[in-house]
C-alpha positions in Angstrom: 0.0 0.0 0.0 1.2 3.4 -0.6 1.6 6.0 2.1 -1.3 7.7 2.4 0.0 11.1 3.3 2.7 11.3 0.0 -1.1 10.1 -2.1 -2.6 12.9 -0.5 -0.3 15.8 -1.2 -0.2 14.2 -4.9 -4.2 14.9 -5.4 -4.5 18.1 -3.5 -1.3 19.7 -6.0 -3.2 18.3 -9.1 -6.6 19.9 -8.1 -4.9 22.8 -7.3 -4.6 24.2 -11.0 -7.6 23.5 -12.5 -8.1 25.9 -15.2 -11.5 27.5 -16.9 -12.2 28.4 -21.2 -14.2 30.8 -22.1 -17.4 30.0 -21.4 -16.3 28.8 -17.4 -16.0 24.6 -18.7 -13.2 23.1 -17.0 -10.3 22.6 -19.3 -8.2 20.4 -17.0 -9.7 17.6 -14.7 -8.0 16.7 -11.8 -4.7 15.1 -11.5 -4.3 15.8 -14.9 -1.3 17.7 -16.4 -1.5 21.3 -17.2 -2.3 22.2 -20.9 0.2 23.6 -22.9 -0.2 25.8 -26.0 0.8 24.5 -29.0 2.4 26.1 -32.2 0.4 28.1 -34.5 0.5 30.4 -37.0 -1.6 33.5 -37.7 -2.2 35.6 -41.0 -4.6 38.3 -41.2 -5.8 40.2 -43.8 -8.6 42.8 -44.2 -11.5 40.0 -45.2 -10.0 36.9 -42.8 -8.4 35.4 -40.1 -6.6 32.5 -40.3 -4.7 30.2 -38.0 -3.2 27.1 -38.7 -2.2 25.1 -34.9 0.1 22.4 -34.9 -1.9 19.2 -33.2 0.5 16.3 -34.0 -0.9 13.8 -31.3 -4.6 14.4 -31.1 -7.3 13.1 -33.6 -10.6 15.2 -34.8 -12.7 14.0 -32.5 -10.5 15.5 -29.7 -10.6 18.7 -30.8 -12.7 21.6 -29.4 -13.4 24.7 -31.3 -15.1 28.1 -30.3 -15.1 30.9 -32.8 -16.7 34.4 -31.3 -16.9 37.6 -32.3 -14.1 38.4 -30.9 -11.3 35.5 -31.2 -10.8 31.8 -31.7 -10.7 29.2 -28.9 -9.4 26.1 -29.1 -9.3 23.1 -26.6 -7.9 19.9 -27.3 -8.6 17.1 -24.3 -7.3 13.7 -25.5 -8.7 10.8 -24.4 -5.4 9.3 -22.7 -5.5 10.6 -19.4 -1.6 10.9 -19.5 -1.2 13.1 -22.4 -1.1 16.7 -21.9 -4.4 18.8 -23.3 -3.6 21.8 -25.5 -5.5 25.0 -24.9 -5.0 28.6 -26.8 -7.4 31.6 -27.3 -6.2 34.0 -30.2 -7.9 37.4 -30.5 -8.4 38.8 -33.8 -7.5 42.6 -34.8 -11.2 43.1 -35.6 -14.8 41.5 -35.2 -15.1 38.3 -36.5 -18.1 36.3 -38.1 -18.9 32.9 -36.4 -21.4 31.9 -38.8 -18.4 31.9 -41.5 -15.8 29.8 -40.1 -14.6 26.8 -41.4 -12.2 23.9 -39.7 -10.0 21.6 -41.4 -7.8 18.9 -39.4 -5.2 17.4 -41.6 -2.1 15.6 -41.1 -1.6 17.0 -37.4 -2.8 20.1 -38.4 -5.8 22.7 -38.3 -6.7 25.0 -40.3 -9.0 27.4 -38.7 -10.3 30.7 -41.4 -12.8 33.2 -40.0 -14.0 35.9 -41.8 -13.7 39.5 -40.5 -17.1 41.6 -40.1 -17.2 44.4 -42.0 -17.5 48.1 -40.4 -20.1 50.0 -42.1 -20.3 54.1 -42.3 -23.6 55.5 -41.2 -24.6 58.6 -42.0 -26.8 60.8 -39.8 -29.6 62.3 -41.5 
């Protein structure tokens, strides 16, 4: 049997940094490492916003994607309970359109392109 007290202190430091996304979900569980961010790319232009994240261990089903008016969230919780969970949140430059994103996961990688929102000039009459 293990000592009880060294079994202790390991579960009270894992639940000690449990961290919360965007919309206040949980993105590590206890006694679970920490998530890392992983590499990614960003190009912006006037009309989009692009991001292409380097995923080389997790599969689609893994992956969780937010897109907001503001930014893109991404969460990526593996199934293995020993492998570390990505997490990054990327704000965009300007307003972005939800309803126009598209995803693509390929060979380890996704491909995340948003398109921007328009401003539009209002005159007062």
């Amino acid at each position: 049997m293990r000592n009880l007290d060294d079994e202790l202190d390991r579960m009270e430091k894992g639940m000690s940094h449990v961290i919360f996304d965007f919309e206040c979900h949980s993105v590590t569980r206890c006694l679970r490492p920490l998530p890392v961010t992983p590499h990614f790319r960003i190009e912006e232009s006037a009309e989009n916003f692009e991001i292409r994240i380097s995923l080389p261990v997790a599969s689609k089903e893994d992956v969780h994607l937010n897109v907001d008016g503001e930014g893109i969230e991404v969460l990526v919780d593996p199934v293995d309970p020993t492998s570390r969970p990505y997490y990054l949140r990327v704000d965009a430059k300007g307003p972005l359109d939800p309803n126009g994103a598209q995803a693509e996961f390929s060979e380890g990688v996704l491909k995340i392109v948003s398109r921007k929102l328009k401003k539009a000039r209002i005159k007062v009459r």
